[in-house]
N, C-alpha and C positions, 0 to 999 in steps of 0.2 A: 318285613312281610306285610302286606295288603291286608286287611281287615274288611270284612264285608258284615254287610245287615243285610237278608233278605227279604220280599214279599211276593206273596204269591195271590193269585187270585182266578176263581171260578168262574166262566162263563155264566152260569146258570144263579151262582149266588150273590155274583158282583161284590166280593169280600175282599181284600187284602189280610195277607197272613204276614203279620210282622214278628218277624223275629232276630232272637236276643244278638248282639257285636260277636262277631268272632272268639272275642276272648273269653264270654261264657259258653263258647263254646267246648262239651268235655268229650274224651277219647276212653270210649266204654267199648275193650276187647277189640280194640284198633279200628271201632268204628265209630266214625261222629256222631254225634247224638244233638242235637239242636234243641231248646227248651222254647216255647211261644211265646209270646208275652201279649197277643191275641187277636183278635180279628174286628177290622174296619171295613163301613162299605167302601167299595172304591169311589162312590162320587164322594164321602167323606175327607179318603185320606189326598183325593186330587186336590181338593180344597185346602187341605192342611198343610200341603207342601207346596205353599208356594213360593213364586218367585224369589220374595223377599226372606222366608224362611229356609230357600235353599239358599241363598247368599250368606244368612245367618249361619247356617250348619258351616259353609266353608271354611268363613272366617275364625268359627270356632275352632275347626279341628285345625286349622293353619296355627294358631295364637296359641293354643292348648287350653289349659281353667282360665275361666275367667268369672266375673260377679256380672250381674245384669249392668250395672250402670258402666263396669267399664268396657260389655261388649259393647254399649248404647254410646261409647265415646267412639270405638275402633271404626261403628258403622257409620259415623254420623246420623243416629237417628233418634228420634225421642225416645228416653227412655219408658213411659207410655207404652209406646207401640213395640218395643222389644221385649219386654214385659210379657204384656202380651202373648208375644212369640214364642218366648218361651216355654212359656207354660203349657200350651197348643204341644210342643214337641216334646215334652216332658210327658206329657197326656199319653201322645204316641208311643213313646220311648226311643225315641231317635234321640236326645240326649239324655244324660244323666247328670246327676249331683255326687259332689264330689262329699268326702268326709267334712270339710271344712264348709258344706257350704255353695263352694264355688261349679257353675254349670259348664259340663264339657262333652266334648262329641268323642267315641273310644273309635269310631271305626271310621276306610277309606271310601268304601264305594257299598252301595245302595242295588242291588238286583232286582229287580221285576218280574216277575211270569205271568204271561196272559194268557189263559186255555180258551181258544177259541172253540175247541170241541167239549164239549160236557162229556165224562166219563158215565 
């Protein structure tokens, strides 16, 4: 089954609402409950995910755990600049650290919501 991260965001606040992978997701009285983990401007989180950080997230969640230097092997890129990267999406919480240490992506697909109407 698919795992998704959602964000959401306000016309008027220009916010992203990031929240937690699927699998923190809990089933309170047969209804989902979603925990936040909190709110980014959107020019921030446009900035945050980029190109080369969403190629980073694929490869992640493709590979499974991995240590920085040997995603910075899988990517062909400096380890420097994935470094880096990581830490940006860590920040976010699009990835997470494992027990051991090691950085890993838990979810498939990424949602968006853009309110073009202010409530």
């Amino acid at each position: 089954m698919a795992k998704t991260i959602a964000s959401q965001t306000e016309a008027l606040s220009k916010e992203v609402e990031i929240l937690v992978p699927a699998q923190d997701i809990a089933e309170i009285d047969g209804a989902k409950s979603k925990r936040h983990l909190g709110r980014v401007g959107l020019e921030s989180f446009m900035k945050t995910v980029t190109l080369r950080r969403f190629e980073l997230l694929k490869a992640l969640r493709k590979s499974g755990p991995q240590s920085v230097r040997a995603l910075s092997m899988l990517l062909k890129r400096d380890y420097k600049s994935v470094h880096g990267d990581v830490a940006k999406l860590l920040e976010i919480g699009l990835i997470d650290r494992t027990e051991s240490g090691l950085i890993e992506v838990t979810w498939d697909k990424v949602s968006a919501e853009l309110n073009l109407f202010a409530a």
